[in-house]
DOGUKOL-172613 format. One line per 8 residues: number of its first residue (from 1); their letters; for each residue x, y, z of C-alpha. Coordinates in Angstrom, 1 decimal, decimal comma. Example, Ala and Ser with C-alpha at 12.3 -4.5 7.8 and 13.67 -1.06 7.14 Angstrom:
2
1 = as = 12,3/-4,5/7,8 ~ 13,7/-1,1/7,1 $
% end
This chain:
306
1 = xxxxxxxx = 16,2/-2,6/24,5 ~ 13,0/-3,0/26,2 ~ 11,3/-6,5/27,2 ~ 10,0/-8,5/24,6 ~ 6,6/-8,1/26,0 ~ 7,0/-4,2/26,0 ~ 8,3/-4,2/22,2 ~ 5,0/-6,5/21,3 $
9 = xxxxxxxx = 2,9/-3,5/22,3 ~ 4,3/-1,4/20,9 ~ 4,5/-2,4/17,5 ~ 0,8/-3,1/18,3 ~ 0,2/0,6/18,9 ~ 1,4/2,1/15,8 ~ 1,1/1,6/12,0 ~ 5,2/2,0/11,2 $
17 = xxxxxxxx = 5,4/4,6/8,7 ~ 8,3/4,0/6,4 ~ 8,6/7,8/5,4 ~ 10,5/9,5/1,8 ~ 13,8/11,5/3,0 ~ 12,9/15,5/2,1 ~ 16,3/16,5/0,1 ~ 17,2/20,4/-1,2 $
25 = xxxxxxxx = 17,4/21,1/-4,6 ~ 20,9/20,4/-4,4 ~ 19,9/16,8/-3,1 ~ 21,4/17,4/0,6 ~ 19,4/16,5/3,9 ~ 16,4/18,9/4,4 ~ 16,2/19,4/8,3 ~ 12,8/21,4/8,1 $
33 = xxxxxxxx = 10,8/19,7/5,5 ~ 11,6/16,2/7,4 ~ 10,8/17,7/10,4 ~ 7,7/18,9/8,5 ~ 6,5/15,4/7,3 ~ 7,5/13,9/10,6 ~ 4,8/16,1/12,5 ~ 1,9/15,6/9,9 $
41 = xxxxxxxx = 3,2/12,0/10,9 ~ 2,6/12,1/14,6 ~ -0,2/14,4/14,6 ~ -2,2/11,5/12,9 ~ -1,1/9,5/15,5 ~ 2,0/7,7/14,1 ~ 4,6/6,7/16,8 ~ 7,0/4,4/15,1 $
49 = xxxxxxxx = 8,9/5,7/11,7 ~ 11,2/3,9/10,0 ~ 13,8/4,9/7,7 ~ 14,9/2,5/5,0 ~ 14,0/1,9/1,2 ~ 11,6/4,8/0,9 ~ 14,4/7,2/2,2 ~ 16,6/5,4/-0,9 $
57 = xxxxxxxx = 19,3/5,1/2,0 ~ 20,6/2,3/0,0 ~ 22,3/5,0/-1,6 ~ 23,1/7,3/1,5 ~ 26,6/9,0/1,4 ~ 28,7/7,5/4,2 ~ 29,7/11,2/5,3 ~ 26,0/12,5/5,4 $
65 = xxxxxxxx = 25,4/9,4/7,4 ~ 26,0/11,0/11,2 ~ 23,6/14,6/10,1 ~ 20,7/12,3/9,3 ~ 20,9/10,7/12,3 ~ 21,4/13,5/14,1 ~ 18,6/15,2/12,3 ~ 16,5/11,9/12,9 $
73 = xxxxxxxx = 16,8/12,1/16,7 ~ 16,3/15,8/17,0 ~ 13,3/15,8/14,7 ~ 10,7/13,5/16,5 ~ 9,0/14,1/19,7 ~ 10,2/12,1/23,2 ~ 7,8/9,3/22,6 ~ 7,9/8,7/19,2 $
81 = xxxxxxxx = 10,2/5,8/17,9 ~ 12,4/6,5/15,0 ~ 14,6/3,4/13,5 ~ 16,9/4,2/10,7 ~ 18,5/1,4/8,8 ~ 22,3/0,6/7,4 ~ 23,7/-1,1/4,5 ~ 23,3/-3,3/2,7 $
89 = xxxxxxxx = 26,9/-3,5/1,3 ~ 28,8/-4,7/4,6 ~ 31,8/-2,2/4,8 ~ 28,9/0,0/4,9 ~ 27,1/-1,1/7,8 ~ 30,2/-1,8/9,9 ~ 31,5/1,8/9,4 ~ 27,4/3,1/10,4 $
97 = xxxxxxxx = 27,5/0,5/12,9 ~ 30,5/3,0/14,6 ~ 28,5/6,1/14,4 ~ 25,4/4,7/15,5 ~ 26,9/4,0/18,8 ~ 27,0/7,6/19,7 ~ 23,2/7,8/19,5 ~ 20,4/5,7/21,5 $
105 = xxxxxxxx = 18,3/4,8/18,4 ~ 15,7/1,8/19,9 ~ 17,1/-0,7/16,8 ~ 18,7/-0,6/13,2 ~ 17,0/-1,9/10,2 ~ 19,6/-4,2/7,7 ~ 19,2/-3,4/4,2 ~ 17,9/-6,7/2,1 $
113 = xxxxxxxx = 21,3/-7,3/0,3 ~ 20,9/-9,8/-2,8 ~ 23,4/-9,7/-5,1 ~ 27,6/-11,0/-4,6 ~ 26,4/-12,9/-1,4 ~ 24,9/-16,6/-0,1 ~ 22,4/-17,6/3,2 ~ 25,6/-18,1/4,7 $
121 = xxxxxxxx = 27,2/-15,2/4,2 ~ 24,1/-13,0/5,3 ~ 23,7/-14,4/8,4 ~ 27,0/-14,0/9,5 ~ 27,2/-10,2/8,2 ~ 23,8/-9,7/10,0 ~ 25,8/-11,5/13,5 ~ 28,6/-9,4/12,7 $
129 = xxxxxxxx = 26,5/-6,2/13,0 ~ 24,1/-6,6/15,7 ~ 27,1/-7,5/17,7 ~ 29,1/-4,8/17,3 ~ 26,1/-2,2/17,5 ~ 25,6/-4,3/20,8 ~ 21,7/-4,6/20,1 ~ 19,3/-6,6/18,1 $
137 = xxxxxxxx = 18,1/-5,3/14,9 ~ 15,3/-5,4/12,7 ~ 15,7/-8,6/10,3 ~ 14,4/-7,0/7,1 ~ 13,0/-10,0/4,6 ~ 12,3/-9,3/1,2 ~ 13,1/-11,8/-1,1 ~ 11,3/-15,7/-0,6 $
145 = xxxxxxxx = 13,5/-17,7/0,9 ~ 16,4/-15,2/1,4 ~ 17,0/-16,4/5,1 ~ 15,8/-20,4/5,6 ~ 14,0/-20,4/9,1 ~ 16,7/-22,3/10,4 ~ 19,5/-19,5/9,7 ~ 16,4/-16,7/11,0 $
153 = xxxxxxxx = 16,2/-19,5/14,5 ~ 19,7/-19,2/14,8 ~ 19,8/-15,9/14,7 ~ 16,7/-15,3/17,5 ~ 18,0/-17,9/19,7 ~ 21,1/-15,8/20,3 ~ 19,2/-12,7/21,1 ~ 20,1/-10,8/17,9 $
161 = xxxxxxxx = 16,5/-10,2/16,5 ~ 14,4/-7,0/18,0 ~ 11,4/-8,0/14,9 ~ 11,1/-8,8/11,9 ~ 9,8/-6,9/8,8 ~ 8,1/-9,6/6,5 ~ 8,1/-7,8/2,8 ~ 7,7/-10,9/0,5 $
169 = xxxxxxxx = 5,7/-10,2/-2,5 ~ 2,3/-12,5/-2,8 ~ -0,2/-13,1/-5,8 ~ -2,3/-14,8/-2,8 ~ -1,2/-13,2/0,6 ~ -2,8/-15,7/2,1 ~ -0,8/-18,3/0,7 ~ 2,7/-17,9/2,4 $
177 = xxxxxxxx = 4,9/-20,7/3,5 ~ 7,9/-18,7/4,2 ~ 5,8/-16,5/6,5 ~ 4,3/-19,1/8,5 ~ 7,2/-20,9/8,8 ~ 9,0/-17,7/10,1 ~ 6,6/-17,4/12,3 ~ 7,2/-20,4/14,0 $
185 = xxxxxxxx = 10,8/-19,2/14,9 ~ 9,8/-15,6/15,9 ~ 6,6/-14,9/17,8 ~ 4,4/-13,5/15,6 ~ 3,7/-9,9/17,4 ~ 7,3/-9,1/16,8 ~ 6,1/-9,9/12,9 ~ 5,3/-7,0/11,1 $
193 = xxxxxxxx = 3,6/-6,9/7,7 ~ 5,9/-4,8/5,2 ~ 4,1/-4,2/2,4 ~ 1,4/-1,8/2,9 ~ -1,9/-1,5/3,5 ~ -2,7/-4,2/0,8 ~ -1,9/-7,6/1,9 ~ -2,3/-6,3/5,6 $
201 = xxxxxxxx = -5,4/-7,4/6,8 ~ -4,5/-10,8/5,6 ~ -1,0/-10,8/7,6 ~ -2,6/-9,8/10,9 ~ -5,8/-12,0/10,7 ~ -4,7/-15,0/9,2 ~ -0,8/-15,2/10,6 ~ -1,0/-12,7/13,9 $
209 = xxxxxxxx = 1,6/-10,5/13,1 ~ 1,6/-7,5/15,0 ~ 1,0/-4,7/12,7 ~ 2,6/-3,4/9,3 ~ 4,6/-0,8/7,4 ~ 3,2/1,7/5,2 ~ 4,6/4,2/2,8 ~ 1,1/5,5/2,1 $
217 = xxxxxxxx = 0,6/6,3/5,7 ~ 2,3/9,7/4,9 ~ -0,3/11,1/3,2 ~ -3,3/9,8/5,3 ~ -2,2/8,7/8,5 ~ -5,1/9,0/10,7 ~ -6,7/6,7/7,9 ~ -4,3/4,2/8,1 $
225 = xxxxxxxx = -4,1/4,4/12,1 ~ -8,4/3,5/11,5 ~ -7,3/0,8/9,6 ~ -5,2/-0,8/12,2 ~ -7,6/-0,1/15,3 ~ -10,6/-2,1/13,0 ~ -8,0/-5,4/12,4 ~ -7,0/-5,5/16,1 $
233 = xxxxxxxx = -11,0/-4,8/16,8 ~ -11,7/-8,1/14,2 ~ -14,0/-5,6/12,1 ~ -12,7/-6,6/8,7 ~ -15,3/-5,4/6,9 ~ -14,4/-1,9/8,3 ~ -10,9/-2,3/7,4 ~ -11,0/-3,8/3,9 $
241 = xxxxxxxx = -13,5/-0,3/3,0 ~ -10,2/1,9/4,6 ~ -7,8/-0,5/2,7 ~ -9,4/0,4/-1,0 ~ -8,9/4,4/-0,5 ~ -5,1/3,5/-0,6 ~ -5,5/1,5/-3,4 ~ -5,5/3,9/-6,2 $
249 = xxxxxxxx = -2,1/5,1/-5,1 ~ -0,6/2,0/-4,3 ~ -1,7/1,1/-7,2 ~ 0,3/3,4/-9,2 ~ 3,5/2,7/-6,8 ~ 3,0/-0,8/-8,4 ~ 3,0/0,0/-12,0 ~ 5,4/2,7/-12,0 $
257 = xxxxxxxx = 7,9/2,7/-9,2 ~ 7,1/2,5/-5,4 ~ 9,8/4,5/-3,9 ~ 10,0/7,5/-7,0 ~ 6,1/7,9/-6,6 ~ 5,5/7,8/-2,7 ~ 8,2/10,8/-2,8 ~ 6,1/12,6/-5,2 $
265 = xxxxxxxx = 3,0/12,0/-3,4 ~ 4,2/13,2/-0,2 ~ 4,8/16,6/-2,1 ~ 2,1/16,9/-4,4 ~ -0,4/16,4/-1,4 ~ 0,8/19,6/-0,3 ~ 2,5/17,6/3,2 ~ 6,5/18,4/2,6 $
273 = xxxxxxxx = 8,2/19,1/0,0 ~ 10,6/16,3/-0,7 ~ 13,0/17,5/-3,6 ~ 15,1/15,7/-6,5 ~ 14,7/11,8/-5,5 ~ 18,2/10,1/-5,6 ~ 19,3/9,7/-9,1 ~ 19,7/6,2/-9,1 $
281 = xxxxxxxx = 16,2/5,6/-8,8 ~ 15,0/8,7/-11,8 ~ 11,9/10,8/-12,0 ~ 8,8/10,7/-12,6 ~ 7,4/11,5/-16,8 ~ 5,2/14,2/-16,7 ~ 2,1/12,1/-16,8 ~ 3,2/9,2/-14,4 $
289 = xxxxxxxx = 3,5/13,0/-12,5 ~ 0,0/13,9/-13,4 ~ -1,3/10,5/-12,3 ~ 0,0/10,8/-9,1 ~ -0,7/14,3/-8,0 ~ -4,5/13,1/-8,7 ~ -4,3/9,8/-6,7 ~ -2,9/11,6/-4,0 $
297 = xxxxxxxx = -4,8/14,2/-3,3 ~ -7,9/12,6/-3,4 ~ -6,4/10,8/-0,5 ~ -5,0/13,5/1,4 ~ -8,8/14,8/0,9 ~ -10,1/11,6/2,2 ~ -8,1/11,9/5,1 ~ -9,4/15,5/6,0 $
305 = xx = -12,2/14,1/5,4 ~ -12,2/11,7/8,2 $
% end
């Protein structure tokens, strides 16, 4: 792993887009439309991706685990980061933790696992992992209060924390204890804001973490990449204007289903096509369709735009 100082900038450098997974009609792996997303990615200037919950590998088949890391590794140019993620059911993530040694991925996100365990419990299965992947990982928190800052200290005091991925739903972003709290544990620019575009201008300003995830990046990256420059430039009156042109789709990812309608939107902007969504999570009604297709091209124009 690089020094903490390198990681810092890095983080710094790059919106990390936290892309859809392209499947086939017959819902397996699609090497060439990932590969096809991932270059509309970097050519807008994106050089971190992360694979986790928009990629629905929550529900990842343990033997299609190795091709989509393999595919993962050969699909993104030499100096662009790609981080996938494991879990969250434990037996899972031991059993990735095996095949991930074979491959020189920077870090592993841990999937947010709720249900059937307890603080204690979590922090142990997160120890459990990063030592037997022999690297820290990314410490994924979604829910408030799902690690106490004690159990997160712990954890970063022995080493086992490359950054953290702060996704804990707001009315007032501004108004976090959890967050500031966590960032009193873990320095701040290995915080990343995971929520989107929306409460991200409030994450880097007011708390100094070090940049933020974005699903929405997908479909206008350069836009988002603006976005970033004009927070770490203190223009926040330039930001908050590139903020509201994701808003309309965000805002439909929030009334209907974030994962299910940033898979559409990657397609129906004309970027990859991404295929049948896992079933777990359904599809789209015709008209949540509709809505979508609409929200997202005007961004995609937008971002041609530019």
């Amino acid at each position: 792993m690089e020094p903490s100082f390198d990681l810092s900038r890095r983080l710094a450098a790059s919106v990390i887009a936290v892309p859809p997974l392209a499947r086939t009609s017959d819902r397996r792996i699609c090497g060439a439309e990932n590969r096809r997303l991932i270059e509309y990615l970097e050519r807008g200037g994106i050089s971190t991706l992360l694979y986790g919950g928009n990629a629905v590998l929550y529900h990842v088949r343990l033997s299609e685990y190795a091709q989509l890391l393999s595919m993962l590794r050969d699909a993104v140019s030499q100096s662009t980061w790609v981080i996938p993620s494991v879990g969250p059911a434990f037996g899972t993530m031991m059993d990735q933790a095996d095949m991930l040694i074979d491959f020189n991925f920077p870090t592993v996100m841990i999937l947010p696992q709720k249900e059937i365990a307890n603080q204690a419990g979590l922090a142990t299965g997160i120890r459990l992992f990063a030592e037997r992947l022999r690297k820290p990982i990314v410490l994924y928190l979604k829910h408030d209060r799902w690690l106490a800052p004690r159990a997160v200290q712990s954890l970063e005091d022995d080493g086992l924390i490359s950054w953290v991925k702060y996704a804990v739903v707001r009315d007032d972003p501004a108004k976090d204890d959890y967050l500031r709290e966590i960032a009193q544990v873990v320095d701040p620019n290995r915080i990343v804001s995971g929520i989107g575009e929306q409460p991200a201008i409030v994450h880097m300003r007011d708390f100094g973490v070090a940049s933020f995830t974005s699903g929405c990046v997908c479909v206008a990256p350069k836009m988002s990449m603006r976005m970033l420059a004009a927070v770490a430039a203190k223009d926040y009156a330039a930001a908050e204007l590139l903020r509201t042109r994701f808003q309309a789709l965000e805002d439909l990812r929030n009334q209907i289903q974030p994962i299910s309608v940033l898979h559409q939107a990657v397609a129906a902007a004309g970027i990859a096509e991404t295929g049948p969504i896992q079933p777990m999570l359904g599809s789209l009604t015709a008209d949540q369709a509709g809505l979508v297709a609409q929200a997202s091209r005007e961004l995609r124009l937008a971002e041609i735009e530019l």
